[in-house]
C-alpha positions in Angstrom: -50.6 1.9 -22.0 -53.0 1.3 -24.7 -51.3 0.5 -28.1 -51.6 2.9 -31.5 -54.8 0.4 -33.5 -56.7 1.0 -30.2 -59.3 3.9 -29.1 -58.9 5.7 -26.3 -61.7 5.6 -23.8 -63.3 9.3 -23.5 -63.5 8.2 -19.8 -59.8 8.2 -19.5 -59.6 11.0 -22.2 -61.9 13.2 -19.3 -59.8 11.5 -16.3 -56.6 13.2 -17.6 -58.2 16.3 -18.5 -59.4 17.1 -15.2 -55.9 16.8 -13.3 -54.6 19.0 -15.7 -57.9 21.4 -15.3 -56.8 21.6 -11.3 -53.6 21.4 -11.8 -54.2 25.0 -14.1 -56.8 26.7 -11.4 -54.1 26.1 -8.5 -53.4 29.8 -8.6 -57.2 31.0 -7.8 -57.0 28.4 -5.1 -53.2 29.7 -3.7 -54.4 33.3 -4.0 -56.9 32.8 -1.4 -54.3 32.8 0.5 -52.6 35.8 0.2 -51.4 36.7 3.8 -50.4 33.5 4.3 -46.1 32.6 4.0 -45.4 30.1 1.2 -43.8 28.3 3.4 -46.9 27.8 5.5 -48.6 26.6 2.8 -45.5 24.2 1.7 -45.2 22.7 5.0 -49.1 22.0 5.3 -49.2 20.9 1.8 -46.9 18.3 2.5 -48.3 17.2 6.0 -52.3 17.1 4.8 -51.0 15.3 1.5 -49.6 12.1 3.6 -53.5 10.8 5.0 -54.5 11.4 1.7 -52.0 9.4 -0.3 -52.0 6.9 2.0 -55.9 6.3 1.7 -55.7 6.6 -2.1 -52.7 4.6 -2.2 -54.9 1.8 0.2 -57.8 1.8 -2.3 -56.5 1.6 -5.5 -53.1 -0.5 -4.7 -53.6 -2.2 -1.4 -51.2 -2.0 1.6 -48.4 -4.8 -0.2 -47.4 -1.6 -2.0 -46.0 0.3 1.0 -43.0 -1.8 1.6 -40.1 -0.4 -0.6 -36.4 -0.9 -0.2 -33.9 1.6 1.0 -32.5 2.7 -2.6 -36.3 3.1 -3.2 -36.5 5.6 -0.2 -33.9 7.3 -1.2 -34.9 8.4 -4.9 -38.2 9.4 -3.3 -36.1 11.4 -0.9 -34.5 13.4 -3.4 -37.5 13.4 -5.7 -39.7 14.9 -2.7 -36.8 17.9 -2.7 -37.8 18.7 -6.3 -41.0 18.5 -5.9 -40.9 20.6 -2.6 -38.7 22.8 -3.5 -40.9 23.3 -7.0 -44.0 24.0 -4.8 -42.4 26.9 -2.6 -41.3 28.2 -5.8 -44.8 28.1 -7.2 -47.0 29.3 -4.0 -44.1 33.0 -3.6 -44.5 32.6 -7.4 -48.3 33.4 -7.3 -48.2 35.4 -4.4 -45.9 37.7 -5.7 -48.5 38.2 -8.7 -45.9 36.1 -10.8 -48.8 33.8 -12.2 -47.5 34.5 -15.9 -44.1 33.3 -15.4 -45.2 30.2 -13.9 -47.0 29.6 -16.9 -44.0 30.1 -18.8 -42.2 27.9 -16.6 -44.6 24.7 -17.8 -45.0 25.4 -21.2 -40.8 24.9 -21.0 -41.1 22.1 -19.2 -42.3 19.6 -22.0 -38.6 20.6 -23.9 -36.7 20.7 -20.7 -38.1 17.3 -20.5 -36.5 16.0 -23.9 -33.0 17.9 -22.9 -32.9 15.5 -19.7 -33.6 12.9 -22.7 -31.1 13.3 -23.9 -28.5 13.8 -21.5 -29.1 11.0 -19.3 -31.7 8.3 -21.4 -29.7 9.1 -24.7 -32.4 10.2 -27.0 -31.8 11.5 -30.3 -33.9 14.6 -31.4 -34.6 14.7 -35.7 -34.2 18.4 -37.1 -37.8 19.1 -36.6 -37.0 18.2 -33.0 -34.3 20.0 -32.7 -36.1 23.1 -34.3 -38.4 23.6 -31.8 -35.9 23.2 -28.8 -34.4 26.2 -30.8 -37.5 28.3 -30.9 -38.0 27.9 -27.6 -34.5 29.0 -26.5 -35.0 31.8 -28.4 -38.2 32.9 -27.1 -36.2 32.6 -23.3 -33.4 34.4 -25.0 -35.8 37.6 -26.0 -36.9 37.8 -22.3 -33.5 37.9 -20.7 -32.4 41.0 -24.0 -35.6 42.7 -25.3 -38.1 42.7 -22.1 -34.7 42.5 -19.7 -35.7 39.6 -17.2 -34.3 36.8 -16.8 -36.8 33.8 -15.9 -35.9 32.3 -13.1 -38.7 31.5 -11.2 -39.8 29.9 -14.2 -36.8 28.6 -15.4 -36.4 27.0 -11.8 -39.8 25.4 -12.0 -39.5 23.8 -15.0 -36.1 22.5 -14.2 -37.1 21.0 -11.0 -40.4 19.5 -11.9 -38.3 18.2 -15.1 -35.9 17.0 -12.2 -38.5 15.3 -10.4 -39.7 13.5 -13.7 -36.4 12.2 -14.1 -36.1 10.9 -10.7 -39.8 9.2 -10.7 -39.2 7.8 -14.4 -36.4 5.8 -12.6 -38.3 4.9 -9.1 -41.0 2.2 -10.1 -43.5 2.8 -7.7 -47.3 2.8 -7.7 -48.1 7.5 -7.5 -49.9 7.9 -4.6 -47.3 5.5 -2.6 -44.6 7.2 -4.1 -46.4 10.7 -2.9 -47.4 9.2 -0.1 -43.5 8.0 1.1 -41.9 11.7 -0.3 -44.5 13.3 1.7 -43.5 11.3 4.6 -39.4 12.0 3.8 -40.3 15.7 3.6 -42.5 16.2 6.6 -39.9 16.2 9.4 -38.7 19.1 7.9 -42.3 20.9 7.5 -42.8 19.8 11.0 -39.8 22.0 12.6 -40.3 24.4 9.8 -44.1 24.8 11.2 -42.3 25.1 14.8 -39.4 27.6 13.7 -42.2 29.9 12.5 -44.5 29.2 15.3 -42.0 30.6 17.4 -41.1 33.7 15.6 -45.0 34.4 15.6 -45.9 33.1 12.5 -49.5 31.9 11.9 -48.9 28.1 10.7 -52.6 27.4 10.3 -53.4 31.0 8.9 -54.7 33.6 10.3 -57.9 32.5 10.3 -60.8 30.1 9.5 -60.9 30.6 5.8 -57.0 30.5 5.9 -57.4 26.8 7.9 -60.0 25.6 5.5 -58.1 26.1 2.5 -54.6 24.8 4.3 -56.4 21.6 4.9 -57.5 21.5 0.8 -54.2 21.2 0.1 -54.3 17.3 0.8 -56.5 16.7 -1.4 -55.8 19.1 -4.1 -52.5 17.7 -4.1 -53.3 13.8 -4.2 -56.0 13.7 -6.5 -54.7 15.4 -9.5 -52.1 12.8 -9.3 -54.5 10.0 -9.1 -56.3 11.2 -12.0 -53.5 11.7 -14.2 -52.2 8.2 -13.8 -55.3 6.7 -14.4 -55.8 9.2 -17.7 -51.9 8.0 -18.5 -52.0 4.3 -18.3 -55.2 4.8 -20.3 -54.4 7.0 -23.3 -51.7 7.7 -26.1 -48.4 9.8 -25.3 -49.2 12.0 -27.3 -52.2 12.4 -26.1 -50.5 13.3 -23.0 -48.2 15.6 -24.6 -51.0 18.2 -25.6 -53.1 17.7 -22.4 -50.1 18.7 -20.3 -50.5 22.4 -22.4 -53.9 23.0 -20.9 -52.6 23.4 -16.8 -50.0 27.0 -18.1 -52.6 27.5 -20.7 -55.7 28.3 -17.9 -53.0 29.8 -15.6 -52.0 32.1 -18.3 -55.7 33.1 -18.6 -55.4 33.7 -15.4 -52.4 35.9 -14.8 -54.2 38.1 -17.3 -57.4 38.2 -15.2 -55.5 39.9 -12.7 -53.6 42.4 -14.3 -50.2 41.4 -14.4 -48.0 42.8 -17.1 -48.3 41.8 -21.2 -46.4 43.4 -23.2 -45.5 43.1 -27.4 -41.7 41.8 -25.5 -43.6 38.8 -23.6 -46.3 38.4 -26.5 -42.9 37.5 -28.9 -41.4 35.4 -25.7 -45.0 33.5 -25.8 -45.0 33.3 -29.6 -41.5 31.5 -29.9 -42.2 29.4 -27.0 -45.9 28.3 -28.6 -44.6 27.7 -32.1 -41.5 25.3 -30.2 -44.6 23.3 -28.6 -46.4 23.1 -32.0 -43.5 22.2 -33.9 -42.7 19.2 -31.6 -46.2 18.4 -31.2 -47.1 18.4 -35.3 -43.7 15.6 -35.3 -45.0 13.5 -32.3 -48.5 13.2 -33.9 -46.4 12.7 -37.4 -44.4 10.2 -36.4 -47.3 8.6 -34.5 -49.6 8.3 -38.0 
């Protein structure tokens, strides 16, 4: 991590930005995919993304970095259920023309973030903080009354990817090994999930060629964002950070307005709230940073 008196390289600067670029164009890529089941793509994304990880993990860390204890293993473990269980939730998500909640779902995220903070790293928020954790509640709270939904699809994403981020801040492991060994933790599982649906006629490779080429892009597409974002963090200010990580639910907003799914004045307020929460805690990062 560079310190404050240094500049950031505007290698590292276009590093970072491009995981979170992918990272925001994942739904084109999962609705290319429409016939397929979620949990096809799940399972597949978790088997491809083990040769991947292990071959990025090989170049950039060497093989020392594989051996881990059995306390290590087992906070990967329970970090690959969040992050498994956060990328079900986001492939029915888009399939189910949801793209917009998922978006909301990571714009909460960053404030779920400071909640966990709190509760377990005993962080202290100021009143500007604190403010913008309130905006944000609110903005959930006039979803669930004025537009009547409660957001649990992306509710649940931003608590489990917040969960994951609270298991991996404590695991200190190199990324693509730690992807690398939660792939491996999960894929038993994929593997007999592949065979249950196999057996109750379920195309686990897709239906057909273009279904199998994109299947196998999930290796990659899940790998290399990673790879690119550590590099972009070791190399560039939190904060920094704290407004790239906007740009992914930003692009997938875009995007759940390219196709057609439902804006209304209720979600535009729910957006507002949630918005002015990032900017306030944003302005105090940056303020607090000068």
């Amino acid at each position: 991590m560079i310190s404050k008196e240094e500049k950031e390289p505007t290698t590292a600067l276009l590093i970072g930005l491009s995981a979170y670029v992918i990272w925001g164009f994942l739904p084109l890529y999962l609705k290319q995919m429409q016939e397929v089941s979620p949990w096809v793509i799940t399972a597949n994304r978790i088997i491809w993304t083990i040769p991947w990880a292990a071959g990025l993990a090989l170049v950039f860390h060497g093989k020392k970095y594989f051996r881990i204890n059995y306390h290590t293993f087992f906070m990967l473990s329970l970090s690959a259920f969040f992050i498994g269980a956060n990328w079900t939730i986001y492939a029915w998500a888009v399939s189910k023309h949801q793209i917009m909640e998922t978006a909301l779902g990571y714009y909460i995220n960053p404030l779920m973030n400071v909640g966990l903070g709190m509760l377990f790293f005993g962080e202290k928020l100021n009143r500007i903080k604190t403010l913008a954790i309130f905006l944000a509640a609110l903005g959930v709270l006039n979803q669930i009354i004025v537009a009547q939904h409660f957001p649990v699809l992306g509710l649940s994403l931003a608590a489990l990817f917040a969960g994951y981020g609270l298991v991996r801040k404590k695991v200190a492991v190199a990324p693509a090994v730690g992807l690398f060994w939660e792939s491996l933790a999960l894929a038993p599982l994929a593997a007999l999930g592949l065979w249950f649906m196999g057996q109750n006629g379920v195309p686990v490779f897709g239906a057909n060629s273009g279904d199998k080429f994109w299947l196998l892009l999930a290796g990659p597409l899940t790998a290399v964002p990673l790879i690119l974002f550590a590099f972009g963090a070791r190399n560039l200010r939190l904060a920094t950070i704290g407004m790239l990580q906007y740009i992914a639910p930003s692009i997938a907003f875009c995007i759940s307005i390219f196709y057609g799914e439902a804006f209304g004045i209720s979600h535009a307020i729910t957006f507002a709230l949630i918005w002015a929460g990032l900017a306030v805690y944003t302005w105090d990062e940056f303020r607090a940073k000068a």
